[in-house]
C-alpha positions as CSV (number, residue, x, y, z in Angstrom):
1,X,28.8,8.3,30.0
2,X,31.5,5.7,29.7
3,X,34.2,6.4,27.2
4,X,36.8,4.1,25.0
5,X,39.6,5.4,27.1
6,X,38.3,3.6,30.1
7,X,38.1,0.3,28.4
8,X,41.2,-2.5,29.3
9,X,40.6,-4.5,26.0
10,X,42.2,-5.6,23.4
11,X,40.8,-3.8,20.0
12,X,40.5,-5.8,17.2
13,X,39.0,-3.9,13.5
14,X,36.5,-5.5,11.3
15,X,34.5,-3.4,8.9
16,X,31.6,-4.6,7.3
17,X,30.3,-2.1,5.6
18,X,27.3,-2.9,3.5
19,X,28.0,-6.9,4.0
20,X,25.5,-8.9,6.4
21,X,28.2,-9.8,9.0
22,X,28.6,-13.7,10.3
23,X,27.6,-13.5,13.6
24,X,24.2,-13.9,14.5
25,X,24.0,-10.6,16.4
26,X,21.7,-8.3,15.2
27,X,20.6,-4.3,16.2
28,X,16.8,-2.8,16.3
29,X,16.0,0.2,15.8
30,X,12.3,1.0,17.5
31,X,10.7,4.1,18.8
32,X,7.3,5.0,20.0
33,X,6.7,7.1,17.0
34,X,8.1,4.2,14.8
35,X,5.5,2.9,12.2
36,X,5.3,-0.8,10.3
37,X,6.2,-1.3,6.3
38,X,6.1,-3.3,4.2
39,X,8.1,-4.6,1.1
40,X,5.3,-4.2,-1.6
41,X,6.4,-7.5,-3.2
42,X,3.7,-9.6,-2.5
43,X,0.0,-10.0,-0.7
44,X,-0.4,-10.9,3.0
45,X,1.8,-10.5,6.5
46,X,5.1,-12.3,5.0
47,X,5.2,-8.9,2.9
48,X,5.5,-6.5,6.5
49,X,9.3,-5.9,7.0
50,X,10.3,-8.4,9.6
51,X,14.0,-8.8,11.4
52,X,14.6,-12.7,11.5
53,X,13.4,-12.9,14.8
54,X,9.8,-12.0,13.5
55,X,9.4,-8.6,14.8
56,X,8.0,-5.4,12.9
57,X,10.9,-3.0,14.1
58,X,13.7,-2.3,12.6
59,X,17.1,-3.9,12.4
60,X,20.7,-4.3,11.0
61,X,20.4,-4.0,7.3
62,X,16.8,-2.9,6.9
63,X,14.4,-0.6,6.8
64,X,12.6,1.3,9.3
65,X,10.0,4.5,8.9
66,X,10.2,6.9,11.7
67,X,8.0,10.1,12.3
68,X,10.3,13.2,11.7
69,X,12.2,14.4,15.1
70,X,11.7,11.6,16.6
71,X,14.1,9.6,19.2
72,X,15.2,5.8,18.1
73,X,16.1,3.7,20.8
74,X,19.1,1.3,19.4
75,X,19.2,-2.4,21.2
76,X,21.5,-4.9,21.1
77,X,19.9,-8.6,20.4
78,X,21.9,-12.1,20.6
79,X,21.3,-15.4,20.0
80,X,21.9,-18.7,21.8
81,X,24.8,-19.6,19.6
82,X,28.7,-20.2,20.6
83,X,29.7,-17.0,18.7
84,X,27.2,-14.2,20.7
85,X,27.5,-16.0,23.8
86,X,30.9,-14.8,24.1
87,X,29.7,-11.1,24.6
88,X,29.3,-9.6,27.7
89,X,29.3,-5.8,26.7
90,X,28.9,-3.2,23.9
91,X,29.9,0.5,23.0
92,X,28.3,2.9,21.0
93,X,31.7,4.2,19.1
94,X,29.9,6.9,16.2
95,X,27.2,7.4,14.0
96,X,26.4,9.4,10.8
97,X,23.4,9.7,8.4
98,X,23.8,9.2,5.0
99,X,21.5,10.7,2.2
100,X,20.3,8.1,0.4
101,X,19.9,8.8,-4.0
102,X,19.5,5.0,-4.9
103,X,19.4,1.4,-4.8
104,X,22.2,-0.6,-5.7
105,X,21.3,-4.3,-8.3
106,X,20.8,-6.3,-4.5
107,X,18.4,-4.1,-3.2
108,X,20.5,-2.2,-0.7
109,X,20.4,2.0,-0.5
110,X,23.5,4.0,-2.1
111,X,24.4,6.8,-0.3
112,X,26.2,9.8,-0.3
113,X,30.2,9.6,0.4
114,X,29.8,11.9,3.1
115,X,27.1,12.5,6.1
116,X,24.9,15.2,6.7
117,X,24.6,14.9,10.0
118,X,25.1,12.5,13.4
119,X,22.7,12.1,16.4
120,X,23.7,12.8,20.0
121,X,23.5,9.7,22.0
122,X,22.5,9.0,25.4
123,X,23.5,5.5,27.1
124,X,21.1,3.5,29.4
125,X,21.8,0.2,31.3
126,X,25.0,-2.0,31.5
127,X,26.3,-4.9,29.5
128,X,24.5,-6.5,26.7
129,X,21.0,-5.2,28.0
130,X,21.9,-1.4,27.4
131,X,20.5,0.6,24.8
132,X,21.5,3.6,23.2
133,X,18.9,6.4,22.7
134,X,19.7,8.5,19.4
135,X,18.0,11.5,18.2
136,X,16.5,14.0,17.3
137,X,15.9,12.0,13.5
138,X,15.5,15.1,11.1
139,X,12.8,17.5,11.4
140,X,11.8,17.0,7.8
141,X,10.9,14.1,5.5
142,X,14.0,12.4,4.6
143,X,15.4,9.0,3.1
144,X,18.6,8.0,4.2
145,X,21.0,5.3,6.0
146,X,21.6,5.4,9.4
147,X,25.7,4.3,10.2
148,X,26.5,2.9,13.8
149,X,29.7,2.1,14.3
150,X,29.7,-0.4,17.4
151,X,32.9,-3.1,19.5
152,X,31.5,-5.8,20.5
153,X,33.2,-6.8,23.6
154,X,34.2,-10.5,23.9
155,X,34.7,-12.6,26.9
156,X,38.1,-15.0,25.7
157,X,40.2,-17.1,28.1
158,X,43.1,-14.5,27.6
159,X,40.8,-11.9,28.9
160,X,38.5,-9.0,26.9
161,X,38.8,-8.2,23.3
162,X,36.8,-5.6,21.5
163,X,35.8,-6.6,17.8
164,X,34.2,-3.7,16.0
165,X,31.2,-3.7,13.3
166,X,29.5,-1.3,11.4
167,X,25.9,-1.9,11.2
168,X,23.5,0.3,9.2
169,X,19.5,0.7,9.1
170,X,17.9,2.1,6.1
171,X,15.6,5.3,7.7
172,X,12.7,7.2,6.6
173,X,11.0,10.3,8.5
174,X,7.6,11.0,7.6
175,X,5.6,13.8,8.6
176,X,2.8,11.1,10.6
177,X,1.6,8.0,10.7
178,X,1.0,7.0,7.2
179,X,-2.0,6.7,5.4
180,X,-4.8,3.9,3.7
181,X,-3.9,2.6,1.4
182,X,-0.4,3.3,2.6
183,X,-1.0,1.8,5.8
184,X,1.7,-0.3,5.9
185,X,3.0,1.9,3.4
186,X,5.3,0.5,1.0
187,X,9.2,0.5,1.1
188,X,8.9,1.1,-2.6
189,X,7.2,3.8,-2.1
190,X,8.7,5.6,1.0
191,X,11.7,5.4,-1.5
192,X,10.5,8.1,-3.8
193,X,7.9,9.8,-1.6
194,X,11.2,10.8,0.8
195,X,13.1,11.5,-1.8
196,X,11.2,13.4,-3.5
197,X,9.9,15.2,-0.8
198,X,13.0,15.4,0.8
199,X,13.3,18.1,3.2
200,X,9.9,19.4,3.6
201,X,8.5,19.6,7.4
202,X,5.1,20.5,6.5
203,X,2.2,18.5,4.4
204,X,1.3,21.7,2.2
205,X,4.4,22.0,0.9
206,X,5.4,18.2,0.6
207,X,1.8,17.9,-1.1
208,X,3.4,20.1,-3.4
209,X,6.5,19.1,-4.2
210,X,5.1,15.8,-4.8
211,X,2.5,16.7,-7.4
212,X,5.6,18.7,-8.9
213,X,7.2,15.5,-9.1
214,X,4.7,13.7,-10.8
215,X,4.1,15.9,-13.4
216,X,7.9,16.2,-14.0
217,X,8.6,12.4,-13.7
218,X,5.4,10.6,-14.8
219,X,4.3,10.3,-18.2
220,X,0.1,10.8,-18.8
221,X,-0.9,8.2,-21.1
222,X,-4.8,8.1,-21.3
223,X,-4.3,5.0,-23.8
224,X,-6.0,1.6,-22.5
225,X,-2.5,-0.1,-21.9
226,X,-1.8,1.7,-19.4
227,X,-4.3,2.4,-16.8
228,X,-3.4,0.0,-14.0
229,X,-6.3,-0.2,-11.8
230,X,-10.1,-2.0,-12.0
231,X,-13.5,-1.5,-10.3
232,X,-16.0,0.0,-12.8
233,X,-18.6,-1.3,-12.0
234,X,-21.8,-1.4,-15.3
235,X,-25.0,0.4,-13.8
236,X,-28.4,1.5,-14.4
237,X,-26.7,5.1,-15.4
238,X,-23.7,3.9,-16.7
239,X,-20.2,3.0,-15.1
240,X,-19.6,4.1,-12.0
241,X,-17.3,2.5,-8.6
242,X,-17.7,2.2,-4.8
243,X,-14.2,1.3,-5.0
244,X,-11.2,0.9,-7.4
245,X,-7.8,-1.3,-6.9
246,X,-4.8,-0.1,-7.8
247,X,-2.3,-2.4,-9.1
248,X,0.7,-0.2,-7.5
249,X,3.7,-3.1,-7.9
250,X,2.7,-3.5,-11.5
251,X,2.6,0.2,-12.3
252,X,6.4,1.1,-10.5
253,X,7.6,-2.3,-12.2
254,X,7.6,0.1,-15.2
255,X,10.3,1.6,-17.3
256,X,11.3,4.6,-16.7
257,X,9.3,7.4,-17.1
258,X,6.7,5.5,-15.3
259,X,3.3,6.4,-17.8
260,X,-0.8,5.9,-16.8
261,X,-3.9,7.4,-17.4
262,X,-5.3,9.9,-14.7
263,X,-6.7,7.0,-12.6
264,X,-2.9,5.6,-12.3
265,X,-0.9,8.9,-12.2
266,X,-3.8,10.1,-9.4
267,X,-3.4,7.2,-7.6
268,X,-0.1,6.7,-7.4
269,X,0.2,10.8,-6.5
270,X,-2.3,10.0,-3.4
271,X,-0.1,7.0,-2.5
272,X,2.9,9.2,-2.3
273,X,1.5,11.9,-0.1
274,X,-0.8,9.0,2.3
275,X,3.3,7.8,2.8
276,X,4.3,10.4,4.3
277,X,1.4,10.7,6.5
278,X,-0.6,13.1,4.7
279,X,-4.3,12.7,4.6
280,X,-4.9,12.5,0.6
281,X,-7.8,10.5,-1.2
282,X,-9.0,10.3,-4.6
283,X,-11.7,12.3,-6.4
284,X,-13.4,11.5,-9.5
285,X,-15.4,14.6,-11.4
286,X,-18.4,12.7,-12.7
287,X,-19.6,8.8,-12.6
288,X,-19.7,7.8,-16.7
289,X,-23.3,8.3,-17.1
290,X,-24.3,7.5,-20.7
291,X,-26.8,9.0,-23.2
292,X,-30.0,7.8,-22.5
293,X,-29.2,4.7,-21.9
294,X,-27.4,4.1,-25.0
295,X,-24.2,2.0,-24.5
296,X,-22.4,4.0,-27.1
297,X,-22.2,7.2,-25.8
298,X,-21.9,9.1,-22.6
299,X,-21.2,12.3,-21.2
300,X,-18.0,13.9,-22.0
301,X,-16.4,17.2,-21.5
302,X,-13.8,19.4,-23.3
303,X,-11.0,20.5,-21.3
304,X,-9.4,23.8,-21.6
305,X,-6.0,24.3,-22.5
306,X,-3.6,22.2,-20.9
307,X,0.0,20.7,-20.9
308,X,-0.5,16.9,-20.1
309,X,2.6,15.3,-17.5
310,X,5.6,14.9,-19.8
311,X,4.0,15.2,-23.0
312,X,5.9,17.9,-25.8
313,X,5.3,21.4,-24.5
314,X,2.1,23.2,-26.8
315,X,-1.4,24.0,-25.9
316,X,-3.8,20.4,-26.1
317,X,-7.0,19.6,-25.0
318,X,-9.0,17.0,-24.1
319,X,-12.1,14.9,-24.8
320,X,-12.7,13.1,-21.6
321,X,-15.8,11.2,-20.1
322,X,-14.0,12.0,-16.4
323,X,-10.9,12.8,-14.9
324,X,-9.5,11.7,-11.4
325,X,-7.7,14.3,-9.0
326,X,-6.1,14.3,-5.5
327,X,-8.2,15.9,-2.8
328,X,-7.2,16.8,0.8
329,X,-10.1,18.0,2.7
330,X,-7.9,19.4,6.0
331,X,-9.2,22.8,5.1
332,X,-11.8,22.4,2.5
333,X,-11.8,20.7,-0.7
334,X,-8.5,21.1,-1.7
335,X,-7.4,19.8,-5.6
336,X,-3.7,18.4,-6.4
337,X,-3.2,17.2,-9.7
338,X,-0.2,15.5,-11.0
339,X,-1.5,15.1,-14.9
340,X,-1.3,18.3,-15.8
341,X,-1.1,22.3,-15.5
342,X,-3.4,24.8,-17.3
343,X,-2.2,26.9,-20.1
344,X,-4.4,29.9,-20.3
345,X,-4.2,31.4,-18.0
346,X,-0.9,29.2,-17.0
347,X,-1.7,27.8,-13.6
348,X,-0.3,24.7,-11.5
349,X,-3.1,22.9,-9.7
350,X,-1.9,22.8,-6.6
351,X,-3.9,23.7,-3.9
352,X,-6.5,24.8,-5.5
353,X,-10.3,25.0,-4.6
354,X,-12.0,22.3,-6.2
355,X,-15.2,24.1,-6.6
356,X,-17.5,27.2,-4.5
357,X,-21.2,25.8,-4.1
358,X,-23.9,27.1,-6.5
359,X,-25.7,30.0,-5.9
360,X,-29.2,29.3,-4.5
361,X,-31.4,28.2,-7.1
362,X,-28.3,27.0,-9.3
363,X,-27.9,23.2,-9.9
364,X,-25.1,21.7,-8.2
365,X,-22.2,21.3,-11.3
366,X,-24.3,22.7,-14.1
367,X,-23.1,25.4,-16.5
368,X,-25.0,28.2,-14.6
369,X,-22.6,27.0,-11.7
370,X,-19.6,27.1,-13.9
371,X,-20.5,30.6,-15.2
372,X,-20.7,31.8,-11.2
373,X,-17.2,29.9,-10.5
374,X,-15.4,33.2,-11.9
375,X,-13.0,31.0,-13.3
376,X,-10.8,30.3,-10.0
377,X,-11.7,26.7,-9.2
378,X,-10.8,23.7,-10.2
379,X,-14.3,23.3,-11.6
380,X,-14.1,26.6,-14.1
381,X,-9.9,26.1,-15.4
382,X,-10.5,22.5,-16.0
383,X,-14.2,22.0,-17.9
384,X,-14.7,24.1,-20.9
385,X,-18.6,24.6,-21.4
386,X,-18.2,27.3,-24.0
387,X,-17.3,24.2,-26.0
388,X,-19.2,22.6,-28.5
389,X,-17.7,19.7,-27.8
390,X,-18.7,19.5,-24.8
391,X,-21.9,17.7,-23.8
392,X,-25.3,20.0,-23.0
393,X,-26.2,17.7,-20.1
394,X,-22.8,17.1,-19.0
395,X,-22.5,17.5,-14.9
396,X,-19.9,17.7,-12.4
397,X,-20.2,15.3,-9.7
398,X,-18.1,15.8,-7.0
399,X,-20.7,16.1,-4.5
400,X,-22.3,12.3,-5.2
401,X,-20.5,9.8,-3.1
402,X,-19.7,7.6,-5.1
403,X,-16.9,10.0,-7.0
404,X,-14.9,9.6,-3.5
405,X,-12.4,7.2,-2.9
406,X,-12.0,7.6,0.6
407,X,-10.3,4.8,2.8
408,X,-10.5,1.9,2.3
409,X,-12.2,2.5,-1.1
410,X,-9.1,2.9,-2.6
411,X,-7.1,-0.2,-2.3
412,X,-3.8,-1.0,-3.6
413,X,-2.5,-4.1,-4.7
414,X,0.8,-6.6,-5.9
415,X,-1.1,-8.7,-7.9
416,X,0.0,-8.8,-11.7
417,X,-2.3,-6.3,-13.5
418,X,-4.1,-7.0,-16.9
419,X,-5.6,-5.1,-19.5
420,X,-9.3,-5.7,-19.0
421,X,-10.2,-4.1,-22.0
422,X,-11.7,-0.8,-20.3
423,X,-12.3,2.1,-22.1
């Protein structure tokens, strides 16, 4: 390992900071366990997160989405320009990682004043065609800024001078490769999925802390303006979807707190956890099957007592033709839901079994399978049967296939979104 002491050049100080410096010269940041992102801004490949070279890795001044422990290897890249062809070596001089809690009004992270922690470096090769291994990344999800402080070593007519730069990537760790429809995922997203999940190292609990999040930070709104997604689809039995398309950019371009109905608050919530590499999709309880045939009604369902995502705290219920949940299937079917808790008896869902099958004889989602539920599903806290208000021939659905989202019938989307005049 070669030190500063051992260098016969003459040191001169530039500190960039958060400024893009004038020369050309650029770092990357890549590692086998590195994944591609993209901006969320718009449709297509110009939306991946590109250096100007035109590669998917990561560089000076961007972004870059790691898997959690993982080991970056840091490069040095110059161009064919007067300025960069002037250096003939570089040295690794420290490092820190920043917590990131914002974004600043050009787009860059803020960070905390002070680091959390640095990574060990190893040095490989000589010259401009070394590269500096650094790592272990955290062992947990985390959003923060990567500092490298860095001399540049110059090759003048009066001999070597060292000019030193401080470059910065903006870093996230994720628990695996993320998810469809988070696959890119988003850098809009990975900006509150890693901070809000911040320092969890296993999916359970950032699964939690995520639908925590939600319901803390997200508004439920089951009003038509604000429902952000589109694929019903009008059907012999009703309305019912093989698919549905989330308008994601529209729905975070939102004031704060950022408000949808189930679909949006659902989706979004599976978004978040398929960013972080967590194997989420989307369940619906029943397909909208109407009365008969009659275009005016359909099946609907009183809810028992719950306390809707940032709405006045009391007891409410509601009259609903469906409602859309989170499901991880790791280890059964597995409900999160962001939208609400229960009131009586008070319970988060999180976690929770969506539903036991029916005892033999039973129809699948009936009230006789409700009854048997012994009130410790999904299933039995959420539907109230008891209700009059609840429909006789109601049905929960969660076994008919189309009621599944599952990659890639969830898609997500930057296009503007429009009321279409659902619901």
């Amino acid at each position: 390992m070669k030190t500063l002491r051992n260098l016969t050049i003459c040191l001169v100080v530039i500190l960039f900071g958060y400024v893009t410096p004038s020369l050309c010269r650029e770092l990357h940041f890549d590692s086998t366990d590195r994944y591609n992102i993209r901006w969320g801004n718009q449709e297509g490949d110009d939306d991946l997160v590109k250096c100007r070279h035109g590669l998917t890795i990561g560089y000076s001044f961007g972004p870059a989405c790691f898997k959690k422990h993982s080991y970056i290897t840091v490069s040095l890249v110059l161009d064919d320009t007067p300025e960069d062809k002037v250096v003939v070596d570089w040295h690794h001089v420290e490092n820190g990682l920043y917590r990131a809690i914002g974004v600043d009004e050009n787009g860059n992270p803020v960070t905390e004043e002070t680091a959390f922690m640095s990574l060990p470096v190893q040095e490989q090769g000589q010259g401009v065609g070394k590269v500096f291994i650094m790592g272990p990344l955290p062992d947990w999800i985390e959003w923060c800024v990567l500092k490298v402080r860095v001399i540049f070593v110059h090759q003048g007519k009066q001999g070597r001078v060292g000019v030193s730069a401080l470059h910065w990537c903006e870093i996230f760790t994720v628990l695996d490769e993320p998810k469809a429809p988070m696959s890119p995922a988003w850098v809009s997203v990975l900006r509150i999925s890693c901070q809000w999940a911040r320092g969890e190292s296993t999916w359970k609990a950032a699964a939690d802390k995520l639908r925590d999040e939600v319901f803390n930070n997200c508004q439920y709104d089951g009003s038509k303006i604000f429902h952000h997604f589109e694929g019903w689809q009008d059907t012999e039995i009703g309305w019912e979807s093989t698919e549905e398309t989330f308008h994601l950019k529209s729905f975070l371009s939102q004031p704060e707190p950022l408000r949808g109905n189930c679909n949006a608050l659902t989706n979004f919530l599976c978004c978040l956890m398929n960013s972080v590499g967590i194997n989420a999709v989307v369940q619906r309880t029943n397909r909208i099957v109407l009365e008969n045939g009659n275009k005016v009604g359909c099946w609907t369902f009183r809810t028992k007592k719950i306390q809707p995502a940032r709405w006045p705290a009391g007891e409410y219920f509601g009259q609903w033709g469906y409602h859309q949940i989170v499901l991880i299937e790791t280890e059964g079917n597995r409900v999160w839901d962001g939208n609400l808790i229960f009131i009586d008896p008070l319970a988060i869902p999180s976690d929770m079994v969506r539903e036991n099958l029916p005892p033999a004889g039973i129809e699948f989602g009936s009230r006789e399978h409700w009854e048997a539920e012994g009130c410790e599903t999904y299933f039995c806290k959420l539907v109230d049967f008891n209700s009059p208000f609840t429909d006789p021939n109601y049905r929960w659905e969660t076994n008919h296939p189309n009621t599944k989202l599952s990659p890639p019938k969830l898609k997500v989307t930057t296009l503007p979104w429009e009321n279409d005049g659902c619901f």
